[in-house]
C-alpha positions as CSV (number, residue, x, y, z in Angstrom):
1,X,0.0,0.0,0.0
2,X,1.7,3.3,-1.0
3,X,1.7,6.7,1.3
4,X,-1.5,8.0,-0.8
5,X,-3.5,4.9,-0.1
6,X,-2.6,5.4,3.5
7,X,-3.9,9.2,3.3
8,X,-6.7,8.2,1.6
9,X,-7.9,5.5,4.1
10,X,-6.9,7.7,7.2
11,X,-9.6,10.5,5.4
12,X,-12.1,7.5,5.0
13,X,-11.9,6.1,8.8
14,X,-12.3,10.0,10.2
15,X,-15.1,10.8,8.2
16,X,-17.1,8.1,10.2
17,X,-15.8,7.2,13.4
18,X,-17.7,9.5,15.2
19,X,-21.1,8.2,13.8
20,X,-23.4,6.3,16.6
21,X,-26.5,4.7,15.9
22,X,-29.9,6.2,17.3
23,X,-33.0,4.0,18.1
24,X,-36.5,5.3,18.8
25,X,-38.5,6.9,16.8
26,X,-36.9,9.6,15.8
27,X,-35.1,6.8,13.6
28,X,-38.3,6.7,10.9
29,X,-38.6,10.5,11.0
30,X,-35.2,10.7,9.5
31,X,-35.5,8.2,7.2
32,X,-38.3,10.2,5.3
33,X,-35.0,12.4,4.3
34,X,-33.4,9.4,2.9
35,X,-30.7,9.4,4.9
36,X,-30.1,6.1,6.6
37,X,-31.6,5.9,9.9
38,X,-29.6,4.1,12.9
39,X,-27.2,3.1,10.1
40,X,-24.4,4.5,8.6
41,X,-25.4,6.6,5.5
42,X,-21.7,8.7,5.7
43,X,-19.9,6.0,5.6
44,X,-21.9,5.1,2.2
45,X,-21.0,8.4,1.2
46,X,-17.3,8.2,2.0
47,X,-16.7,4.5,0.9
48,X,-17.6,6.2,-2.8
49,X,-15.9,8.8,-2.4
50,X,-12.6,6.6,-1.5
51,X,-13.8,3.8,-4.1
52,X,-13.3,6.2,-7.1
53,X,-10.0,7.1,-5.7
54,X,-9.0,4.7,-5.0
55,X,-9.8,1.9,-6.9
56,X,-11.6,3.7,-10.2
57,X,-13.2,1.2,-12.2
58,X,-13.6,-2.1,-10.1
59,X,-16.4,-3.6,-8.9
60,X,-16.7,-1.3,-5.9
61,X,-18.0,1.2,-8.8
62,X,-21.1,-1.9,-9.3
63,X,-23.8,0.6,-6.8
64,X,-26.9,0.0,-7.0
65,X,-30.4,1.6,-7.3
66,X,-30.2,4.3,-10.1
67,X,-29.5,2.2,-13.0
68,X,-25.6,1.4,-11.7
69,X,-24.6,-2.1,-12.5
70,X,-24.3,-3.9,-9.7
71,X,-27.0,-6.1,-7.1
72,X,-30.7,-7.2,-7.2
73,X,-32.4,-10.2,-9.2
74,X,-33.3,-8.6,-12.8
75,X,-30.7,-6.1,-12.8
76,X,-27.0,-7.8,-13.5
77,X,-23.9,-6.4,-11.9
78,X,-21.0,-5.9,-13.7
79,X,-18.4,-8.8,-13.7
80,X,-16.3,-8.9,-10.0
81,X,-13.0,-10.3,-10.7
82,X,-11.9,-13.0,-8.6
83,X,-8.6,-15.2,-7.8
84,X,-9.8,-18.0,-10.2
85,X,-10.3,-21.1,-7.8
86,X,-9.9,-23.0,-11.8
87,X,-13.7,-24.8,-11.4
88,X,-15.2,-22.9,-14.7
89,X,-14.5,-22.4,-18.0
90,X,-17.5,-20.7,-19.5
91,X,-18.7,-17.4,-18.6
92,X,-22.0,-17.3,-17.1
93,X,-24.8,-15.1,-15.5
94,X,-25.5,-16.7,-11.2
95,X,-27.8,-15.5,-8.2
96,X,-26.3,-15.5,-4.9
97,X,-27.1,-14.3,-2.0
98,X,-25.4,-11.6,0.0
99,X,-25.4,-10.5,3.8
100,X,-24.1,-7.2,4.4
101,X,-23.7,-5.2,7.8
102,X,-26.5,-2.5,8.9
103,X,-26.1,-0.1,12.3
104,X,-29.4,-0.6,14.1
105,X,-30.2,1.0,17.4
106,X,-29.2,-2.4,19.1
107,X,-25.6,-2.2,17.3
108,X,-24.3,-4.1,14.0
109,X,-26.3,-6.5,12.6
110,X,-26.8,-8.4,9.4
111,X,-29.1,-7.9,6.4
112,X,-29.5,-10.3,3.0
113,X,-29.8,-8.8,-0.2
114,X,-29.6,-11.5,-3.8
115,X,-27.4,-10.3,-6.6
116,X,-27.4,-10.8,-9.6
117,X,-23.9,-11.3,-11.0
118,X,-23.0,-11.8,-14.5
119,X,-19.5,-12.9,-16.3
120,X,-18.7,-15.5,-13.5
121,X,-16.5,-18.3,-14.5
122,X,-15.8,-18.8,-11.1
123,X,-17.5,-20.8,-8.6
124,X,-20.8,-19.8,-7.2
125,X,-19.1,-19.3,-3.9
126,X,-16.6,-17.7,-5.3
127,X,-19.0,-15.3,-6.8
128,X,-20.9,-15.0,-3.5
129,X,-18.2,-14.2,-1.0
130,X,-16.5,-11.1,-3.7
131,X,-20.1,-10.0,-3.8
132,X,-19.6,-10.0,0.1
133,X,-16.1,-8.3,-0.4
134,X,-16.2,-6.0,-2.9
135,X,-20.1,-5.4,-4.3
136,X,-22.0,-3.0,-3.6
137,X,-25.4,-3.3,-1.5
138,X,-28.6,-1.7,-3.1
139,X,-29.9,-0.7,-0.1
140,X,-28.2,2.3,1.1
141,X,-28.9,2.0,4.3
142,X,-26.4,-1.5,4.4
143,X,-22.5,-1.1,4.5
144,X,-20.1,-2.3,2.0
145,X,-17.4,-4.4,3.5
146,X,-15.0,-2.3,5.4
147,X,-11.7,-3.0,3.5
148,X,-11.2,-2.2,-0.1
149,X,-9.5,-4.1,-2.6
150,X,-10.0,-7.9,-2.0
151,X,-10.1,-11.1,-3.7
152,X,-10.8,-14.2,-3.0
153,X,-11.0,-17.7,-3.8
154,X,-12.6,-21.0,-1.7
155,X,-13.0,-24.7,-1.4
156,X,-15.0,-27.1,0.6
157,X,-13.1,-30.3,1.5
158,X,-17.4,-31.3,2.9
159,X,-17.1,-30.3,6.9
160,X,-15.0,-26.4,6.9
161,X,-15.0,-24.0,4.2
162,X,-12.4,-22.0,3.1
163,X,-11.8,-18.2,2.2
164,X,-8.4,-17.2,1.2
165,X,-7.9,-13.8,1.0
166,X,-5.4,-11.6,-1.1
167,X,-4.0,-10.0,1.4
168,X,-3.5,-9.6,5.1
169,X,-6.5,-7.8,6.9
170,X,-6.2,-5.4,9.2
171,X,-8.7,-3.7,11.4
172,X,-9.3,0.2,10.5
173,X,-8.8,2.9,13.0
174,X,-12.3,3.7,14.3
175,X,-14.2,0.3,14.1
176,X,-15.4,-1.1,16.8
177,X,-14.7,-4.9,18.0
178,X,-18.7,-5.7,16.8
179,X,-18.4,-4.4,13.8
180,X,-15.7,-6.0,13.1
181,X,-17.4,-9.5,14.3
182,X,-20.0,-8.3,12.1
183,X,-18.2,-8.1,9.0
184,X,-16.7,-11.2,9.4
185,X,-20.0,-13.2,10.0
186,X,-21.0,-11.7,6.8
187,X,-18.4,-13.5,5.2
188,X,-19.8,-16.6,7.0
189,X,-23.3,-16.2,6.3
190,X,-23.1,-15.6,2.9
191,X,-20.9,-18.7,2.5
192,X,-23.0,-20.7,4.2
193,X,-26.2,-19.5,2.4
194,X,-24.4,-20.1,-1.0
195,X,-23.2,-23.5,0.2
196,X,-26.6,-24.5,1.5
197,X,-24.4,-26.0,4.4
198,X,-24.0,-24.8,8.3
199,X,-20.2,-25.1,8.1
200,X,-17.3,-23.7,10.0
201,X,-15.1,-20.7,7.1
202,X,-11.3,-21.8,7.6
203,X,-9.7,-18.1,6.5
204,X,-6.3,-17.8,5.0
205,X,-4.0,-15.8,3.4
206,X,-2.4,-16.6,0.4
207,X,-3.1,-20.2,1.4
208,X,-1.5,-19.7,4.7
209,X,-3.4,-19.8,8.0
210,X,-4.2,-16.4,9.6
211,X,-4.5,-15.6,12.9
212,X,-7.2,-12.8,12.5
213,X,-9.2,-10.8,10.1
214,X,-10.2,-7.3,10.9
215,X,-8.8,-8.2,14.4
216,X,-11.4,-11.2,14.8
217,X,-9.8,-14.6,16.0
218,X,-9.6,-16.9,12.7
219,X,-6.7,-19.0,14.0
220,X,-9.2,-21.6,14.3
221,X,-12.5,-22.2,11.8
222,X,-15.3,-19.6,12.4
223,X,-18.7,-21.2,13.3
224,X,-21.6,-19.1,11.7
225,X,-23.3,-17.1,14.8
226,X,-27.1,-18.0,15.8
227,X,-29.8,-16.0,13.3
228,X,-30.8,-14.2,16.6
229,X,-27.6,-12.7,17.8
230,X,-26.3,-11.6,14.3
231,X,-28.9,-10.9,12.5
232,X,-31.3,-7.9,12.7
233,X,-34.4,-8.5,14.7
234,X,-36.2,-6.9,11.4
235,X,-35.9,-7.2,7.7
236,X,-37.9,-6.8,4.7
237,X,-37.4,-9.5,2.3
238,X,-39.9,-8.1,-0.3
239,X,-40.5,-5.8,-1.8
240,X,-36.5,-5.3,-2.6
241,X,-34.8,-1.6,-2.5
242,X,-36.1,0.3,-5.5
243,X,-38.8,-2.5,-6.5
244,X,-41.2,-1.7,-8.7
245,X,-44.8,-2.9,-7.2
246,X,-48.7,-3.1,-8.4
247,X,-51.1,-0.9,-6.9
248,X,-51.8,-3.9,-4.3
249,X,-48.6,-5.8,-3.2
250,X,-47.3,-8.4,-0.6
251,X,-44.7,-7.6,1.6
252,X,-42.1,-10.3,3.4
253,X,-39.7,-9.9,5.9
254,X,-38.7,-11.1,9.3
255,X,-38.9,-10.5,12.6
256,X,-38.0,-11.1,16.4
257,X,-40.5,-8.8,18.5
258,X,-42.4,-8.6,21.6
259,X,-45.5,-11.0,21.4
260,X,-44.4,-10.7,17.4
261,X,-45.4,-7.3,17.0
262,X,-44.9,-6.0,13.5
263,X,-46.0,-2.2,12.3
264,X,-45.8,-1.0,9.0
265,X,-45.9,2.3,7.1
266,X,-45.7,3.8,3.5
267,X,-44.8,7.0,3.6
268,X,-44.1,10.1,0.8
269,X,-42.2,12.7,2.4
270,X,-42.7,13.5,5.9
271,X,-46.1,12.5,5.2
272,X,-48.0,8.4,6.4
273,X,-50.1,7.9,4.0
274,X,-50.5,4.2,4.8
275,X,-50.0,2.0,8.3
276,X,-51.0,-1.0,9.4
277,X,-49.9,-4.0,12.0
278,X,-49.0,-7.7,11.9
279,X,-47.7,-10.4,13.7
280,X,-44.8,-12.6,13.1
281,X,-45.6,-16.1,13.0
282,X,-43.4,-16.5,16.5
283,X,-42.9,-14.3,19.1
284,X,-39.1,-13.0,20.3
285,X,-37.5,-15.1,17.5
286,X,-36.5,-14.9,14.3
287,X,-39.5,-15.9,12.1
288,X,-41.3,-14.5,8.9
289,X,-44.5,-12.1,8.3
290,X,-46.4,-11.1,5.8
291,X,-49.1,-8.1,4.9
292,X,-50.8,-6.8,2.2
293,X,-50.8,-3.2,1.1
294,X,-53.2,-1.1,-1.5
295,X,-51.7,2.3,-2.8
296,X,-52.2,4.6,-5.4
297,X,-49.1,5.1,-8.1
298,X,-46.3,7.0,-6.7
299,X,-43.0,6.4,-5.1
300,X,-42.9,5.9,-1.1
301,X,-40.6,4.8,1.5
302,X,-42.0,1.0,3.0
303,X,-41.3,1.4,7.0
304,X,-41.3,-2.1,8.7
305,X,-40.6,-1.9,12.8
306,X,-41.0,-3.6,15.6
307,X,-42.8,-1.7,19.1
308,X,-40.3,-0.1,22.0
309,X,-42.2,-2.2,25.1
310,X,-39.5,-0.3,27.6
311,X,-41.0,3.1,27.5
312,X,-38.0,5.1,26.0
313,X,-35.8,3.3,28.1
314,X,-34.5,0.4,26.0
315,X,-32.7,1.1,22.6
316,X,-35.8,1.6,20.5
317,X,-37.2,0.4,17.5
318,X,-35.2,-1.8,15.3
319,X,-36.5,-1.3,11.4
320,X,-35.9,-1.6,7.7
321,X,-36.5,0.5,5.1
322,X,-37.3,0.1,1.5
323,X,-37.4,2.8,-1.5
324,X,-40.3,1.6,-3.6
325,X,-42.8,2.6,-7.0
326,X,-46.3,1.7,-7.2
327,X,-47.4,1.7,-10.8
């Protein structure tokens, strides 16, 4: 890494160590003015700014909504390129699914996205875990990984996976020990979900061992974390970020809640125009719901939250946001 590259990540790292995620309420109000609420919309911000410095016209540059090239079924990202792990010959166009990080008002947790890669002559894994590395999420409100510049390549020998990374990896100045965690599980859970396996990710270097990656332990394989403690206690599945919907449409998602307590709105502006309640199918674990909306054509912001039971004095709602259009 030269002086410059040093410069440039010391800029990235200050522009957003000193952003802290919010819960309550307050969290919806601001996500009416797009920014990303309880999550980290300047480091979005920065990571592009450093990407096209940096890096220029990788697939860091693959962003997605507004017509970039990069994730979401029906909309193909630009080719990633990859360490060849030497499994395919002929290009192709693959699926895969994606977990990225999200700052919610209870800290770091995960949220899935599927991307749509194209050019792969790679492994599916292969293409899953770069997507992981170096794609972009389409929903703003997610983090890219925290380290640019990455490759990788992975096996299976049937009972640990294995990532083996380009390069040493170090944690940046200003991330915290969960984030970090956090990151790493992505790497886990999107190897896993590609996989279709629960199995322990073996990381190396260069096909060495390594003793850490952003300061996690890896000198040992690194079991996937339980759905409940790493991933957020609400998601929306669909509609996906800048879907286009009918006027009457399904939403899916997930949740862990009190008693399974789900509340919805679809809002333009600052303004609700429509709200509504569920339930999850469980209550206080991980499991799916489902509602119907009806709106008129326009573009609106889905909100999907649970209820603050504590009276102000827990961490607040935990939500997921979604940019849609209702032809």
């Amino acid at each position: 890494m030269t002086p410059h590259d040093d410069d440039l990540r010391s800029l990235f790292h200050d522009a957003v160590s000193d952003v802290h995620p919010r819960g309550g309420p307050e969290m919806i109000r601001a996500r009416d003015q797009r920014p990303a609420a309880a999550r980290w919309l300047p480091l979005t911000v920065a990571a592009a700014v450093v990407t096209v410095l940096v890096i220029g016209g990788t697939a860091w540059l693959a962003q997605q909504p507004d017509g970039s090239p990069s994730a979401g079924a029906g909309q193909p990202n630009a080719p990633v390129a990859t360490r060849s792990s030497g499994r395919q010959n002929t290009a192709r166009t693959v699926q895969v699914p994606v977990y990225y990080t999200g700052l919610t008002a209870a800290g770091p947790r995960l949220f899935t996205e599927t991307h749509t890669v194209t050019g792969v002559t790679d492994s599916n894994l292969d293409a899953a875990v770069q997507q992981a590395l170096s794609g972009w999420p389409r929903d703003p409100d997610y983090l890219p990984w925290p380290v640019d510049g990455l490759t990788a390549a992975t096996s299976s020998d049937g009972s640990t996976l294995t990532i083996d990374l380009s390069r040493t990896v170090d944690r940046p100045s200003g991330m915290t020990p969960e984030q970090a965690q956090s990151a790493v599980q992505a790497l886990v859970w999107t190897s896993d979900a590609m996989a279709r396996e629960d199995l322990p990710v073996r990381f190396t270097v260069g096909g060495q061992p390594t003793a850490q990656v952003l300061g996690v332990d890896t000198s040992s394989p690194v079991e996937k974390a339980s759905a409940d403690a790493t991933l957020s206690t609400v998601s929306i599945t669909s509609p996906t970020e800048g879907a286009t919907v009918p006027t009457r449409f399904e939403v899916t998602g997930q949740a862990a809640s009190f008693e399974g307590n789900v509340v919805w709105e679809l809002k333009q502006s600052d303004r609700v125009g429509r709200s509504g309640y569920t339930t999850a199918k469980e209550c206080c674990t991980l499991s799916p719901y489902s509602f119907t909306v009806t709106a008129a054509p326009g573009t609106y912001t889905l909100v999907v939250h649970d209820t603050d039971e504590s009276g102000g004095e827990g961490v607040g709602a935990i939500l997921d946001t979604k940019q849609i259009t209702v032809e």
